[in-house]
PDB file of the backbone (N, CA, C, O) and the ligand in Angstrom, with CONECT records:
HET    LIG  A 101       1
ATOM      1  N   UNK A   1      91.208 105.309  89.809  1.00  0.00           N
ATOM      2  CA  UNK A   1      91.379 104.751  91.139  1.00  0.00           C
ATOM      3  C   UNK A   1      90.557 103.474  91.261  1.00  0.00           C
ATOM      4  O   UNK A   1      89.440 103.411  91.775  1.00  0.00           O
ATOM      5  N   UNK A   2      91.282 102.407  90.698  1.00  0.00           N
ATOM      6  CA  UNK A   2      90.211 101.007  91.192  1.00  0.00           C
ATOM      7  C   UNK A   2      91.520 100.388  92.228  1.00  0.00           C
ATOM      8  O   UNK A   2      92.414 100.962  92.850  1.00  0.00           O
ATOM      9  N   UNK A   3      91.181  99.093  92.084  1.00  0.00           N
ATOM     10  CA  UNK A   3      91.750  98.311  93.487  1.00  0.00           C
ATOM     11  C   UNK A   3      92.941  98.013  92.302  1.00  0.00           C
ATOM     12  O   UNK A   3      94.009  97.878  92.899  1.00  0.00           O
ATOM     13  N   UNK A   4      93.146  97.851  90.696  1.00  0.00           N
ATOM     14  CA  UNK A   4      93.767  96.881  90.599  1.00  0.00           C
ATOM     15  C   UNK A   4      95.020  98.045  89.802  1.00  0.00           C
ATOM     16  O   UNK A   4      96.021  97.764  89.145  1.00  0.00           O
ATOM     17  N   UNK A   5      94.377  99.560  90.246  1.00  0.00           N
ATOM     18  CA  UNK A   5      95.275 100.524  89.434  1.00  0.00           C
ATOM     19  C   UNK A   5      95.461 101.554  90.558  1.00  0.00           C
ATOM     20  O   UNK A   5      95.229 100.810  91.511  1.00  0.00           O
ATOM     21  N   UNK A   6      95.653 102.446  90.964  1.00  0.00           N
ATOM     22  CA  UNK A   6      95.924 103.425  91.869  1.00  0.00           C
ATOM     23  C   UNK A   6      97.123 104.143  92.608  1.00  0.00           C
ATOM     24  O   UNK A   6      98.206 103.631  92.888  1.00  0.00           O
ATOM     25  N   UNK A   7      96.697 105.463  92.872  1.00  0.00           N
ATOM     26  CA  UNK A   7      97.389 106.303  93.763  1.00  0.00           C
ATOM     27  C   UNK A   7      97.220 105.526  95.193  1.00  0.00           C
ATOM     28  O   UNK A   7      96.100 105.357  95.675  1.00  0.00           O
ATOM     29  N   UNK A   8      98.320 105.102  95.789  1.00  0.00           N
ATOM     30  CA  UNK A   8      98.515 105.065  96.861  1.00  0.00           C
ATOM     31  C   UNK A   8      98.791 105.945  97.931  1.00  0.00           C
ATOM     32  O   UNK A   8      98.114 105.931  98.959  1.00  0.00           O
ATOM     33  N   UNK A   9      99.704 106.676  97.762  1.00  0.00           N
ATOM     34  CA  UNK A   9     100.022 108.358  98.492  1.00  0.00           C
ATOM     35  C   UNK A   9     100.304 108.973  97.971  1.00  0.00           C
ATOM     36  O   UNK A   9     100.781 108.674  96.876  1.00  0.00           O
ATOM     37  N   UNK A  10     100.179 110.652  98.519  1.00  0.00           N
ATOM     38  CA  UNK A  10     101.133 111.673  97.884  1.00  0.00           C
ATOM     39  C   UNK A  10     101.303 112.342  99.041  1.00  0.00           C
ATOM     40  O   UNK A  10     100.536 112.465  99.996  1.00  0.00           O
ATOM     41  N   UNK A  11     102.750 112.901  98.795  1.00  0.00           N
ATOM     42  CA  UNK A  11     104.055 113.557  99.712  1.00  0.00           C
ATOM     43  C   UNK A  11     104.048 114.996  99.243  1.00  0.00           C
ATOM     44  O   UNK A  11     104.194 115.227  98.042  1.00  0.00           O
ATOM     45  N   UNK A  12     103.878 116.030 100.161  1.00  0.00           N
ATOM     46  CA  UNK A  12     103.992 117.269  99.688  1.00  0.00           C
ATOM     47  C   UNK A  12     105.270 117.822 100.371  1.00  0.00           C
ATOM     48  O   UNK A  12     105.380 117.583 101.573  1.00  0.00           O
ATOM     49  N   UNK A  13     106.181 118.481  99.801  1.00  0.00           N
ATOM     50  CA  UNK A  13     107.292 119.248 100.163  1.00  0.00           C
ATOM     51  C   UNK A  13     107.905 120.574  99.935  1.00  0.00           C
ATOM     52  O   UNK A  13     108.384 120.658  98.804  1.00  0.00           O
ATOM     53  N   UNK A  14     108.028 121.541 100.595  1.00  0.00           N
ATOM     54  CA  UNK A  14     108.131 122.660 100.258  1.00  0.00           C
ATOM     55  C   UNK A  14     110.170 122.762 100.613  1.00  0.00           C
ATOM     56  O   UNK A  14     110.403 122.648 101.817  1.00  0.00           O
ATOM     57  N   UNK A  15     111.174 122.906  99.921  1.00  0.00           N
ATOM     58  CA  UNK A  15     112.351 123.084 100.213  1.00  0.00           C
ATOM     59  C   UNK A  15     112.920 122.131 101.095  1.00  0.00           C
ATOM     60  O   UNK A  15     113.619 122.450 102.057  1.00  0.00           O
ATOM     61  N   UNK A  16     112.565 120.689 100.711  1.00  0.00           N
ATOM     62  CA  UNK A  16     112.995 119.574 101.421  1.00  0.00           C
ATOM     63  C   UNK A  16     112.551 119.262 102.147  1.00  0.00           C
ATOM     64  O   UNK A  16     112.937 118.168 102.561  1.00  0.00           O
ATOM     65  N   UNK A  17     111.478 119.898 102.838  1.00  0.00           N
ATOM     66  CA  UNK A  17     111.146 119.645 104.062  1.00  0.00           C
ATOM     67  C   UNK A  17     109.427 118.885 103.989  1.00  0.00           C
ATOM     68  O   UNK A  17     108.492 119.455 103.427  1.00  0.00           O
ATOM     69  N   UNK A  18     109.348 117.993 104.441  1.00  0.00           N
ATOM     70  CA  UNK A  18     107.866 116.832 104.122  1.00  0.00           C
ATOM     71  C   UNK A  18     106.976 117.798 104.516  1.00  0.00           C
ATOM     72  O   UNK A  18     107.458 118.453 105.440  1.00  0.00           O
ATOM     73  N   UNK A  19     106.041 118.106 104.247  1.00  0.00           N
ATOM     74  CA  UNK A  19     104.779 118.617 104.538  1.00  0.00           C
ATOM     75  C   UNK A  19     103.967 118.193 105.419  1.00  0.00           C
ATOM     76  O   UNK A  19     103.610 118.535 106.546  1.00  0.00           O
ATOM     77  N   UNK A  20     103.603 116.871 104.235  1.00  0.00           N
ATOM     78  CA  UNK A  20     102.697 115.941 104.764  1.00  0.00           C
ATOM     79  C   UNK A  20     102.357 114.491 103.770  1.00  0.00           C
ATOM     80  O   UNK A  20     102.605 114.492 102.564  1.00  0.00           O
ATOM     81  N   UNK A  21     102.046 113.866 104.142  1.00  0.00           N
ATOM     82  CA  UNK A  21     101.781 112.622 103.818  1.00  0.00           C
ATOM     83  C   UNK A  21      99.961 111.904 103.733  1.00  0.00           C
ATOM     84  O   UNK A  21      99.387 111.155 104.523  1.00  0.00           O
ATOM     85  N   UNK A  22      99.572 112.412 102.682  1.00  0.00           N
ATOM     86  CA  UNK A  22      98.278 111.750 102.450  1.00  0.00           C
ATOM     87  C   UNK A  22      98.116 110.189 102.162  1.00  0.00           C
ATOM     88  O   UNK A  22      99.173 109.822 101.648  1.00  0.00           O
ATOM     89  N   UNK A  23      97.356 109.270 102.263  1.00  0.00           N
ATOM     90  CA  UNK A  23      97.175 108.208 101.713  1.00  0.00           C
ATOM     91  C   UNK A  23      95.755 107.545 101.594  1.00  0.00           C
ATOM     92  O   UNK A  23      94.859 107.460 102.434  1.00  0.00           O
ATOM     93  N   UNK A  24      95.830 107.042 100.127  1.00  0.00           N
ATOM     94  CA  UNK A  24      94.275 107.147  99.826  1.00  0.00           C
ATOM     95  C   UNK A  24      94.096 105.735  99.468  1.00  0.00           C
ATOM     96  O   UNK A  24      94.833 104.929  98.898  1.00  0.00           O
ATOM     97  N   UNK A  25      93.234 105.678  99.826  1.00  0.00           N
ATOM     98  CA  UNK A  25      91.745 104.683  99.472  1.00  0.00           C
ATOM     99  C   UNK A  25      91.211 104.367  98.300  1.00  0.00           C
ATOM    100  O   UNK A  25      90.239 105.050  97.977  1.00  0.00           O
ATOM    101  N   UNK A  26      91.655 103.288  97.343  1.00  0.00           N
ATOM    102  CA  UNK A  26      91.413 103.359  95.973  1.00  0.00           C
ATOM    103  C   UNK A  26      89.647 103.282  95.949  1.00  0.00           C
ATOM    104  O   UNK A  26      89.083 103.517  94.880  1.00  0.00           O
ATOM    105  N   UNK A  27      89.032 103.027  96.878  1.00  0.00           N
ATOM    106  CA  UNK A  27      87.763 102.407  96.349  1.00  0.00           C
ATOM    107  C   UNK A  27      86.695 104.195  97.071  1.00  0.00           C
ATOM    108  O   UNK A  27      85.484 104.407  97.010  1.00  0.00           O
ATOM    109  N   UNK A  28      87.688 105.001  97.597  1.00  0.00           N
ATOM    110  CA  UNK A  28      86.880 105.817  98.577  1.00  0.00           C
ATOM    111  C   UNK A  28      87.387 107.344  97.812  1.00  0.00           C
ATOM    112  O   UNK A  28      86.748 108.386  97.667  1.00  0.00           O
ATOM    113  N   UNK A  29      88.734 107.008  97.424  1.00  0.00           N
ATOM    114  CA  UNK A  29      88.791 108.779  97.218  1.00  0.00           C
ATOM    115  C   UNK A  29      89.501 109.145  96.421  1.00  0.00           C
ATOM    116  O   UNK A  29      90.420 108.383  96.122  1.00  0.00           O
ATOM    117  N   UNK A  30      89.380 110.697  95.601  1.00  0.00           N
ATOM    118  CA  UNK A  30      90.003 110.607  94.373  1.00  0.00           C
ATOM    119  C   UNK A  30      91.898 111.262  94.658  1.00  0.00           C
ATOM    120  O   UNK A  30      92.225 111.925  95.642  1.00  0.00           O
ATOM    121  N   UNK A  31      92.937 110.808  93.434  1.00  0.00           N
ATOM    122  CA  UNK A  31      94.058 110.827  93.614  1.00  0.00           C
ATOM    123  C   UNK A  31      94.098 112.450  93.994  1.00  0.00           C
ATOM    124  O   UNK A  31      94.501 112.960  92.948  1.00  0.00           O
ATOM    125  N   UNK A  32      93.948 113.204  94.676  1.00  0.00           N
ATOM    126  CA  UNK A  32      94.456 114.970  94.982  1.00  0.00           C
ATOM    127  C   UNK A  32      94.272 115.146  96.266  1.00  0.00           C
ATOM    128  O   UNK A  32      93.369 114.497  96.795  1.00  0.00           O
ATOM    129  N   UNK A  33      95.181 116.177  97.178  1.00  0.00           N
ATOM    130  CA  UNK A  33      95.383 116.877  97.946  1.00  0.00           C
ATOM    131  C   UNK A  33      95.235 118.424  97.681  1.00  0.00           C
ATOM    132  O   UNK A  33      95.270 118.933  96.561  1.00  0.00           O
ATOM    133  N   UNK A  34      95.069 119.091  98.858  1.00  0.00           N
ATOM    134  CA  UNK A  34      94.941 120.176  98.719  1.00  0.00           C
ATOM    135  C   UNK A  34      95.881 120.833 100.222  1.00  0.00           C
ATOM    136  O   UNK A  34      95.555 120.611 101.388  1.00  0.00           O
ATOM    137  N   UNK A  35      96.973 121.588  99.808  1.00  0.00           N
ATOM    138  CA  UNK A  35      97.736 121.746 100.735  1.00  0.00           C
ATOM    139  C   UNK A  35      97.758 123.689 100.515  1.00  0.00           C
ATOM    140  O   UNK A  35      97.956 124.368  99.507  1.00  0.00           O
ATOM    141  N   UNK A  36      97.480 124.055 101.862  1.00  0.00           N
ATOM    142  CA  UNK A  36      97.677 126.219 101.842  1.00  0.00           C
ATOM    143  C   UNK A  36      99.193 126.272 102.376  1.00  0.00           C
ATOM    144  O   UNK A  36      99.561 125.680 103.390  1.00  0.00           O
ATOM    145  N   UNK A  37      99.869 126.913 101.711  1.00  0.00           N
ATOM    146  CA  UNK A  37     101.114 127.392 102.224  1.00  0.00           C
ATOM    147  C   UNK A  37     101.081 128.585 102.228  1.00  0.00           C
ATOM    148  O   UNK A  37     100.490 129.299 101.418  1.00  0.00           O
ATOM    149  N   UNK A  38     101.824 128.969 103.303  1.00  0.00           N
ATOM    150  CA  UNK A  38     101.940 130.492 103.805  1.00  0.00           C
ATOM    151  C   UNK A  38     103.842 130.510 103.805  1.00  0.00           C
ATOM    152  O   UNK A  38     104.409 130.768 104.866  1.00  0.00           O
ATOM    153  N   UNK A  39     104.438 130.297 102.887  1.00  0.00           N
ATOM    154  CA  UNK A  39     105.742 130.655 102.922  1.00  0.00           C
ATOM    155  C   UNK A  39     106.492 132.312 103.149  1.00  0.00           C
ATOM    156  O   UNK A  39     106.140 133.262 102.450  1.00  0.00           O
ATOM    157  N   UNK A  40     107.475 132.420 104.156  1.00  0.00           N
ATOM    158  CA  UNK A  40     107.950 133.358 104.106  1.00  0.00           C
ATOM    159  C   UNK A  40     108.973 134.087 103.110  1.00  0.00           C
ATOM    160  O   UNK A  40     109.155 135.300 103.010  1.00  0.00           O
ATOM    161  N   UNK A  41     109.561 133.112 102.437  1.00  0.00           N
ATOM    162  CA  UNK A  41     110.033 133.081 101.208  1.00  0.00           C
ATOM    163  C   UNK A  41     110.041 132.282 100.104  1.00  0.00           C
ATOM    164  O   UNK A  41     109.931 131.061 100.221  1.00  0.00           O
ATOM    165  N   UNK A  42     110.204 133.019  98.648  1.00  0.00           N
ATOM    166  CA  UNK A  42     110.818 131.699  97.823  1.00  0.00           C
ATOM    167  C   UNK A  42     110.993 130.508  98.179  1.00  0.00           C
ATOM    168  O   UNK A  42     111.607 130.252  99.214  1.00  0.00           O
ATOM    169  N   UNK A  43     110.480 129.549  97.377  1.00  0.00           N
ATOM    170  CA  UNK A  43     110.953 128.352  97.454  1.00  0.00           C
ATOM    171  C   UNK A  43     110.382 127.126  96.253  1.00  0.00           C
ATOM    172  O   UNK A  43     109.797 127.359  95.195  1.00  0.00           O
ATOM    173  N   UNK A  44     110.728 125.949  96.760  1.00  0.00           N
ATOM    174  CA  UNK A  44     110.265 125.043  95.518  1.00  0.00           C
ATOM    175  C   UNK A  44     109.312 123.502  96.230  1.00  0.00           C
ATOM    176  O   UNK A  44     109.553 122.486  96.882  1.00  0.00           O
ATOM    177  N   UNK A  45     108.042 124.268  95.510  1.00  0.00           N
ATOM    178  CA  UNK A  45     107.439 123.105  96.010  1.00  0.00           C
ATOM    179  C   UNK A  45     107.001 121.716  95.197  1.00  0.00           C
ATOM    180  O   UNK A  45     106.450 121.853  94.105  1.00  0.00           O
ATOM    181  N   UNK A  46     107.297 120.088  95.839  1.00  0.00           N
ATOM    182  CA  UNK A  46     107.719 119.135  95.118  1.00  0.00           C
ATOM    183  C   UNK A  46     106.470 118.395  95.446  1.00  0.00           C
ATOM    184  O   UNK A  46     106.018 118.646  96.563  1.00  0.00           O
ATOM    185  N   UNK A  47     105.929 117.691  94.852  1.00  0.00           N
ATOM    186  CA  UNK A  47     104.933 116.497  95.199  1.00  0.00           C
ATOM    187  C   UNK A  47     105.365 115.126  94.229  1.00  0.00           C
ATOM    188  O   UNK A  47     105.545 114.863  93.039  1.00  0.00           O
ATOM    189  N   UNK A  48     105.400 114.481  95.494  1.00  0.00           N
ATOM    190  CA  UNK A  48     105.644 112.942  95.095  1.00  0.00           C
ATOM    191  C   UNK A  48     104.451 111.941  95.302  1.00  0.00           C
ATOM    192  O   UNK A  48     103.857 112.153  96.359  1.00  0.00           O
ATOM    193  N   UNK A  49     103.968 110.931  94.576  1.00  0.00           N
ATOM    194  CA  UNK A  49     103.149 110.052  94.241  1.00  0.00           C
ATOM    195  C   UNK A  49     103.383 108.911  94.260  1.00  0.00           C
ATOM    196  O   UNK A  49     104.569 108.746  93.972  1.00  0.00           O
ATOM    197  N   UNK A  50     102.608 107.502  94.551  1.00  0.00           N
ATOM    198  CA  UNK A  50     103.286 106.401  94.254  1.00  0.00           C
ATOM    199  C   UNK A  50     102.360 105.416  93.714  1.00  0.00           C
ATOM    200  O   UNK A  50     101.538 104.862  94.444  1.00  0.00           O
ATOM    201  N   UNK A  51     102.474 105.119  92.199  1.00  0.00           N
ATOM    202  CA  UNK A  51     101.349 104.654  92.081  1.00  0.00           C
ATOM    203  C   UNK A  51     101.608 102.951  91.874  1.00  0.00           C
ATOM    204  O   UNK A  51     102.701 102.481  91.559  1.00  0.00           O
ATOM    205  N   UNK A  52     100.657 102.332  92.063  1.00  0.00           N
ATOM    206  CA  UNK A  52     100.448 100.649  92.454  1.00  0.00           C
ATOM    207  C   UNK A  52     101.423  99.691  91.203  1.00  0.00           C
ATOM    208  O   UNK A  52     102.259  98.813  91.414  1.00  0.00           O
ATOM    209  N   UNK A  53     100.997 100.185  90.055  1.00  0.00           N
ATOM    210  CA  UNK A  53     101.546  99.864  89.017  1.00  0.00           C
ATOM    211  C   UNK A  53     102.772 100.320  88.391  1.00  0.00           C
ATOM    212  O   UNK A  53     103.522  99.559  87.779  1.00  0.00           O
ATOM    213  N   UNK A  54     103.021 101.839  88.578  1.00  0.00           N
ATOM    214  CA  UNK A  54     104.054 102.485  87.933  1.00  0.00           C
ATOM    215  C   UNK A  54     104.436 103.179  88.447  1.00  0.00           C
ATOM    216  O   UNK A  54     104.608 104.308  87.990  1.00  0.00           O
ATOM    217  N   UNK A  55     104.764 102.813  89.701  1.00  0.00           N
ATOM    218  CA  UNK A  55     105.962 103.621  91.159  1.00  0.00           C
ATOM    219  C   UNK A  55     105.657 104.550  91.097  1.00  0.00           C
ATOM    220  O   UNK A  55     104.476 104.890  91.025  1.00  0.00           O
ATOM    221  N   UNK A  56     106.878 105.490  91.107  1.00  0.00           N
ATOM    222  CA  UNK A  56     107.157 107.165  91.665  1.00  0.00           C
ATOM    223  C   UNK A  56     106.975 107.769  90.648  1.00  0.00           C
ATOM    224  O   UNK A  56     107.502 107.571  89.553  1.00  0.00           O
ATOM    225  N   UNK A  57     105.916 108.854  91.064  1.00  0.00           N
ATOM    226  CA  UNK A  57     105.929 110.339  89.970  1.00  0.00           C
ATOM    227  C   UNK A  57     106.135 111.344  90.842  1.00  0.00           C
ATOM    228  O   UNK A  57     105.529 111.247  91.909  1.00  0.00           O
ATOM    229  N   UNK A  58     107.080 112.626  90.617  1.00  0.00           N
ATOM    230  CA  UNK A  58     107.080 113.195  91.004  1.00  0.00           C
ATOM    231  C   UNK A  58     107.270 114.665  89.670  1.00  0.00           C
ATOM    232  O   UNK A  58     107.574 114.674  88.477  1.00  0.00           O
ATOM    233  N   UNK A  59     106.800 116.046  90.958  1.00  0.00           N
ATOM    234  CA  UNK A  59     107.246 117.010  89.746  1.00  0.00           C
ATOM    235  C   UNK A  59     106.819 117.912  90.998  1.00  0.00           C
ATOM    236  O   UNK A  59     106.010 117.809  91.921  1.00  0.00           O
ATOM    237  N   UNK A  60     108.003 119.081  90.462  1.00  0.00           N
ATOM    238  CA  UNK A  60     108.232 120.631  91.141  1.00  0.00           C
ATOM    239  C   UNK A  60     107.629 121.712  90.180  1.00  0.00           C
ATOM    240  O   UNK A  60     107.447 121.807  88.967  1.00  0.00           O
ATOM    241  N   UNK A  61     107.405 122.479  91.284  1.00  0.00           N
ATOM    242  CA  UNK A  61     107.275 123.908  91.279  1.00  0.00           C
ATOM    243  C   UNK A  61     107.714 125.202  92.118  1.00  0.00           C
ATOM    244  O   UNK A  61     107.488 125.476  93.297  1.00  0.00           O
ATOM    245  N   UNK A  62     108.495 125.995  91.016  1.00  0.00           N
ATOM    246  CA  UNK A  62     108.809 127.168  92.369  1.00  0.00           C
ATOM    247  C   UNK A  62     107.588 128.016  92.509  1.00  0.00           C
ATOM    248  O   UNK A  62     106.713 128.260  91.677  1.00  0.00           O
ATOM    249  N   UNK A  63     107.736 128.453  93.877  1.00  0.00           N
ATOM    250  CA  UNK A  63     106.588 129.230  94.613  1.00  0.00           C
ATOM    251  C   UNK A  63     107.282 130.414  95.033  1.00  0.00           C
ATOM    252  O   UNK A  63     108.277 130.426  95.757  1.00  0.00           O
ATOM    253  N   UNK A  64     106.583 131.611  94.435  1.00  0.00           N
ATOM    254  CA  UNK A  64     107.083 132.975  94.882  1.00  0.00           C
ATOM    255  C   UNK A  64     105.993 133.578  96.305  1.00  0.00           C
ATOM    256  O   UNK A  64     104.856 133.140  96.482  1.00  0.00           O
ATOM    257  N   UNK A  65     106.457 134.327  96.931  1.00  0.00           N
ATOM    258  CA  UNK A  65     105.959 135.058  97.923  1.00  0.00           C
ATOM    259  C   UNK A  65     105.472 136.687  97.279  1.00  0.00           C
ATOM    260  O   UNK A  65     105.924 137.252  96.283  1.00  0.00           O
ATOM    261  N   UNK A  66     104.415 137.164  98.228  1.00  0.00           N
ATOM    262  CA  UNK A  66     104.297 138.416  97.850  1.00  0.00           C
ATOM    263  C   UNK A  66     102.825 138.910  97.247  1.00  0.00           C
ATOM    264  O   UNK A  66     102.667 140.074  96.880  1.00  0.00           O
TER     265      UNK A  66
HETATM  266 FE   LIG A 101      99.670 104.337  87.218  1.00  0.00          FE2+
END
């Protein structure tokens, strides 16, 4: 995370639906979120990234209940 490389945001999504939207501070804070889900069911949770130099990363995971 310097000024001339960095995470700009990350997008959390559980089954399409936005979570939330962090956005960080290259000089203040490190690239992670920490998001609690309490899902009532199955589902697939996605986080998207955008970084300064090399756009969009994204990657899923399914999340079981129980
Ligand atoms: Fe990068």
């Amino acid at each position: 995370m310097t000024e001339e490389h960095h995470i700009m945001w990350i997008d959390v999504y559980f089954d399409g639906k936005k979570l939330s939207r962090t956005t960080l501070s290259p000089k203040a804070m490190a690239p992670c979120v920490t998001v609690k889900l309490t899902p009532k069911k199955p589902g697939t949770l996605t986080v998207v990234e955008e970084c300064n130099l090399h756009g969009i990363w994204k990657n899923r995971a399914e999340v079981k209940t129980g």
